[in-house]
TORKOL-4160 file (C-alpha; in steps of 0.2 Angstrom, whole numbers, padded with zeros to 4 digits, m for minus):
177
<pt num="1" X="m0256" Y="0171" Z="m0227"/>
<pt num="2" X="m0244" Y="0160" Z="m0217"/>
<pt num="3" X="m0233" Y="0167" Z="m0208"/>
<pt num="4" X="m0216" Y="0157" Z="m0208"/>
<pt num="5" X="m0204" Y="0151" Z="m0195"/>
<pt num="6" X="m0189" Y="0163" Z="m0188"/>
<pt num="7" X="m0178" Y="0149" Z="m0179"/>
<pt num="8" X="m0161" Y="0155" Z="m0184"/>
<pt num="9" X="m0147" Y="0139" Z="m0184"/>
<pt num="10" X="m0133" Y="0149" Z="m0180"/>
<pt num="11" X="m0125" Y="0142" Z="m0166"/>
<pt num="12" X="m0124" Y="0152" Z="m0149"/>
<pt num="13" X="m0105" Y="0160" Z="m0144"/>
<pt num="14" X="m0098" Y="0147" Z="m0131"/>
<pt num="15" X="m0100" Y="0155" Z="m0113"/>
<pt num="16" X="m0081" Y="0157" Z="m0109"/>
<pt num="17" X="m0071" Y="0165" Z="m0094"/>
<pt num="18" X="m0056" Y="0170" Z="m0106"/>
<pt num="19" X="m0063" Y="0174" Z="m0124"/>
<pt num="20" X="m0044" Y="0174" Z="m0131"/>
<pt num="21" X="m0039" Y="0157" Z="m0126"/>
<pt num="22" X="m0056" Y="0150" Z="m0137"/>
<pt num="23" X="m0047" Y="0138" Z="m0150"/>
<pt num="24" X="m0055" Y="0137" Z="m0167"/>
<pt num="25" X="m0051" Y="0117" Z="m0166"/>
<pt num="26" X="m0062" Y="0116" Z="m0149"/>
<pt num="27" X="m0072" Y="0133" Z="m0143"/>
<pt num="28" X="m0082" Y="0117" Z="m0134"/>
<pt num="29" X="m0066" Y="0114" Z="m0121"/>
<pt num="30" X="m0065" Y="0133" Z="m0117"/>
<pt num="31" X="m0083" Y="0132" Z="m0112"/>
<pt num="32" X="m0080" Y="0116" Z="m0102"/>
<pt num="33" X="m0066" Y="0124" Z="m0092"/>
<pt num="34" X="m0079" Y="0140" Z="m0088"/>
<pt num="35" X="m0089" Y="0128" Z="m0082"/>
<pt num="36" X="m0076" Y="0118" Z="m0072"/>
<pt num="37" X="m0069" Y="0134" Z="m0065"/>
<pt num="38" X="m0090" Y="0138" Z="m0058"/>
<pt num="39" X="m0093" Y="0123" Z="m0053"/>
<pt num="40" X="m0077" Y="0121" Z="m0046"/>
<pt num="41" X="m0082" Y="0136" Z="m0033"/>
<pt num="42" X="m0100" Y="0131" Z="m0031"/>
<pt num="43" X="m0094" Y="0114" Z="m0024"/>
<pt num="44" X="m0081" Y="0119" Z="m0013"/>
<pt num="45" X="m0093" Y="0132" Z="m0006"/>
<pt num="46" X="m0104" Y="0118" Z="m0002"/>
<pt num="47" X="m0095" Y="0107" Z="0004"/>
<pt num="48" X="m0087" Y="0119" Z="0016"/>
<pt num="49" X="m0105" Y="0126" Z="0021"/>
<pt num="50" X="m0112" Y="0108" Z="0021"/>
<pt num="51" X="m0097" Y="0103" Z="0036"/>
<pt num="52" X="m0103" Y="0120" Z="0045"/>
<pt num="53" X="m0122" Y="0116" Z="0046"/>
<pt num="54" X="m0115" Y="0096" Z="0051"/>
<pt num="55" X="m0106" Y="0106" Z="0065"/>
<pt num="56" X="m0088" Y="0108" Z="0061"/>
<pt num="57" X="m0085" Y="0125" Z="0056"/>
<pt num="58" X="m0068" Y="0135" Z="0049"/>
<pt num="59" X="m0061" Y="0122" Z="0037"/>
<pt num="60" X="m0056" Y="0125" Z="0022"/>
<pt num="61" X="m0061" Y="0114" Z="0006"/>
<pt num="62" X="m0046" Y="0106" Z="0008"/>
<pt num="63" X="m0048" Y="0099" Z="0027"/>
<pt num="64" X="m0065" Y="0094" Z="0023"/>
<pt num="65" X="m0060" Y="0081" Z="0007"/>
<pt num="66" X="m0045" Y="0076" Z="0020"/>
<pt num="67" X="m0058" Y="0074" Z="0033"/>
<pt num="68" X="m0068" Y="0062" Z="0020"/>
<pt num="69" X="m0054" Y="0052" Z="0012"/>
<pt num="70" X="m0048" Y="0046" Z="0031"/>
<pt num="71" X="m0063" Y="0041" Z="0032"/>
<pt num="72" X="m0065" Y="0033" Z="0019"/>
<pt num="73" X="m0065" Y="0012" Z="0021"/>
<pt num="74" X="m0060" Y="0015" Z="0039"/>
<pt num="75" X="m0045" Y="0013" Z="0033"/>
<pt num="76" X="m0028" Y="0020" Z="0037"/>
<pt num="77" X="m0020" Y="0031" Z="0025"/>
<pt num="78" X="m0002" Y="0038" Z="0023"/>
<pt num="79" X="0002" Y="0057" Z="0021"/>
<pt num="80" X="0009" Y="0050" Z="0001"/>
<pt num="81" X="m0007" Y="0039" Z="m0001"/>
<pt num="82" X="m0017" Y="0053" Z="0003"/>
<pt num="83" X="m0009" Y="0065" Z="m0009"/>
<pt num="84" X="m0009" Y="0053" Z="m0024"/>
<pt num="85" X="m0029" Y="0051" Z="m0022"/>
<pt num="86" X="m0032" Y="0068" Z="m0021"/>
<pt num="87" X="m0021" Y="0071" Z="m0036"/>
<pt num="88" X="m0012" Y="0083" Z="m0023"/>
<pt num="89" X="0010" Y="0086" Z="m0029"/>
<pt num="90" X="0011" Y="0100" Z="m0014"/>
<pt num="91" X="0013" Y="0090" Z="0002"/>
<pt num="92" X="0014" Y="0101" Z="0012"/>
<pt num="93" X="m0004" Y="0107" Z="0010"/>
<pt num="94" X="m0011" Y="0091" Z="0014"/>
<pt num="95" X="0000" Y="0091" Z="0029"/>
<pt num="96" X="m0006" Y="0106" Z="0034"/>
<pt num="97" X="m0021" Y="0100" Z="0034"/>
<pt num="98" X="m0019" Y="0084" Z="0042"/>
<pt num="99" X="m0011" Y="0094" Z="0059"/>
<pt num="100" X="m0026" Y="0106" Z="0059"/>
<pt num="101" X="m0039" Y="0091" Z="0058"/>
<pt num="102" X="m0027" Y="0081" Z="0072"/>
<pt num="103" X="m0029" Y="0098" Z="0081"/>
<pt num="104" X="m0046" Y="0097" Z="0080"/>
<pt num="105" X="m0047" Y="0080" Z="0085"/>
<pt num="106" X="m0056" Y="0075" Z="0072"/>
<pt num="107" X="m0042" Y="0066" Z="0064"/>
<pt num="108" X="m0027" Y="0055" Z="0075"/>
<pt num="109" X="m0008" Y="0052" Z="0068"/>
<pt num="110" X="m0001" Y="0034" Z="0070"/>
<pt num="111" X="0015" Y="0031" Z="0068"/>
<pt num="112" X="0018" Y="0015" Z="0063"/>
<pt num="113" X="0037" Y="0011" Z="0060"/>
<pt num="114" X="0046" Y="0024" Z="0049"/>
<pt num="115" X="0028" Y="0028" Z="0042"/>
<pt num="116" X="0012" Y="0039" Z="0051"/>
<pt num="117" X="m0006" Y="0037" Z="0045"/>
<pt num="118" X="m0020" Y="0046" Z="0050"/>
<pt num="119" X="m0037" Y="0041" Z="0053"/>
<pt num="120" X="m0052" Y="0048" Z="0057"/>
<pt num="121" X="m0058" Y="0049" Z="0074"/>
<pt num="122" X="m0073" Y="0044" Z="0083"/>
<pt num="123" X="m0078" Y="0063" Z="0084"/>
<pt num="124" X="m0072" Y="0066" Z="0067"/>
<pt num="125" X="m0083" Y="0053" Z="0059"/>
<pt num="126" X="m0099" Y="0056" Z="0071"/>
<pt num="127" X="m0096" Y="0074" Z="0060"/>
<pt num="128" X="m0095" Y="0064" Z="0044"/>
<pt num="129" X="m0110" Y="0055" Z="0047"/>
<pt num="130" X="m0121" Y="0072" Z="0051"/>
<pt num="131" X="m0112" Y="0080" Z="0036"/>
<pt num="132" X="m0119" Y="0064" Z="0026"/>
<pt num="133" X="m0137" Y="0068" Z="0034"/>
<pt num="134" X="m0136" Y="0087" Z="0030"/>
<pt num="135" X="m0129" Y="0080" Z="0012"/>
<pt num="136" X="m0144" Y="0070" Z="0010"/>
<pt num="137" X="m0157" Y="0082" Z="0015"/>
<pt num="138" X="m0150" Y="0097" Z="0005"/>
<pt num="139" X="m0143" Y="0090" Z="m0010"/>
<pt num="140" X="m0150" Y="0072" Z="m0012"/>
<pt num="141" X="m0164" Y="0074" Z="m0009"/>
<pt num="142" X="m0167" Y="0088" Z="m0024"/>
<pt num="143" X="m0158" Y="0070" Z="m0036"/>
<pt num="144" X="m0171" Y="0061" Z="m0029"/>
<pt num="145" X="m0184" Y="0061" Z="m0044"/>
<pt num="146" X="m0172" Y="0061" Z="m0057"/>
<pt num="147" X="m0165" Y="0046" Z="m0064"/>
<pt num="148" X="m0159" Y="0053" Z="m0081"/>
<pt num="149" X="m0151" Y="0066" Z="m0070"/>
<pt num="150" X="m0141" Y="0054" Z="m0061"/>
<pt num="151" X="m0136" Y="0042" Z="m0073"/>
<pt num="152" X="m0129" Y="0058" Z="m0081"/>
<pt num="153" X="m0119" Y="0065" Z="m0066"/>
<pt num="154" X="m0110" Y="0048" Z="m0067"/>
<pt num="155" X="m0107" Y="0049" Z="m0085"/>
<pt num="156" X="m0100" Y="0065" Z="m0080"/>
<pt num="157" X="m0089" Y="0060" Z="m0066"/>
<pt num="158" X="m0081" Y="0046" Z="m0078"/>
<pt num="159" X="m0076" Y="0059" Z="m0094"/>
<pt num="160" X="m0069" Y="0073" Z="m0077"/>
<pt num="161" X="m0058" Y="0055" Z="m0075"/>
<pt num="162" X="m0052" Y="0055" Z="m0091"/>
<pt num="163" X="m0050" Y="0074" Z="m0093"/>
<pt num="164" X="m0039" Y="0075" Z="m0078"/>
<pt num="165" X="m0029" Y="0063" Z="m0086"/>
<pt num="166" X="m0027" Y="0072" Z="m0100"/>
<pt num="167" X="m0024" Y="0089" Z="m0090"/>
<pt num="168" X="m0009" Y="0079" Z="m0080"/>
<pt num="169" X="m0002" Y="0073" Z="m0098"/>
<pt num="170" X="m0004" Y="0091" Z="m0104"/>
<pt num="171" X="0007" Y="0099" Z="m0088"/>
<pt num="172" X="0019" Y="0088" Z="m0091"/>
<pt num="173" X="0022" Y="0095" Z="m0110"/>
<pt num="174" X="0021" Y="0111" Z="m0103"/>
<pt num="175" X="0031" Y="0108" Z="m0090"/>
<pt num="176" X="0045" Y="0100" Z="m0101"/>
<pt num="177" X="0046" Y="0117" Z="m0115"/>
């Protein structure tokens, strides 16, 4: 007597934070946001723990990104420049911010005719340097082996683009009802 197979081809229930928003059209996009929303959390955890173990502690998720987009390029960047990047409308956050890291000394404020820019210091990239060691050797590191892995987390990082367009586009129709 064989005994036959019991795989069952029902689909699983998507994993959602909000059951009663789960659209017939796309349960899939419920079960992205879920996942958006953890990992959301997970990375600013990390990013403020990874800045911690590097050296600077008591910065929110916030002054950390900041901390890394002026020092991005070595470049000086403007309080508007900053915001658009960071896809940021409230700019009074990111000035916030940018006075706390100035405070810190990690960041300086140039004002350069009518205009400031802030740029990262020499302490505050000697932090983003040991941030990119602790970077390495916690997260990188565990990458390392995984090629298919990689080339996935770029896929990924490309369709967030795309979505974040779409999520802009969607605030806007909301935002016009």
């Amino acid at each position: 007597m064989t005994k036959k197979s019991t795989t069952s081809t029902t689909k699983a229930p998507p994993i959602v934070s909000s059951a009663h928003l789960v659209s017939p059209q796309s349960a899939e996009m419920s079960e992205f946001e879920f996942g958006l929303i953890v990992a959301g959390n997970a990375f600013e955890r990390w990013i403020v723990h990874c800045m911690s173990a590097a050296g600077l502690k008591d910065l929110t998720p916030l002054d950390v990104l900041i901390l890394h987009h002026v020092t991005h390029r070595a470049r000086d960047k403007r309080l508007s420049d900053i915001c658009f990047i960071m896809n940021v409308e409230d700019t009074h956050l990111i000035n916030y911010a940018l006075k706390k890291l100035v405070a810190l000394g990690v960041v300086a404020a140039q004002k350069k005719g009518k205009e400031v820019t802030y740029a990262a210091t020499p302490l505050g990239k000697d932090y983003v340097q040991r941030y990119r060691a602790v970077r390495e050797n916690c997260l990188i590191q565990v990458l390392k082996a995984d090629d298919a892995l990689n080339k996935d987390i770029g896929d990924l990082g490309r369709l967030l683009r795309v979505l974040s367009g779409m999520y802009d586009q969607a605030a806007r129709a909301a935002a016009s009802l």
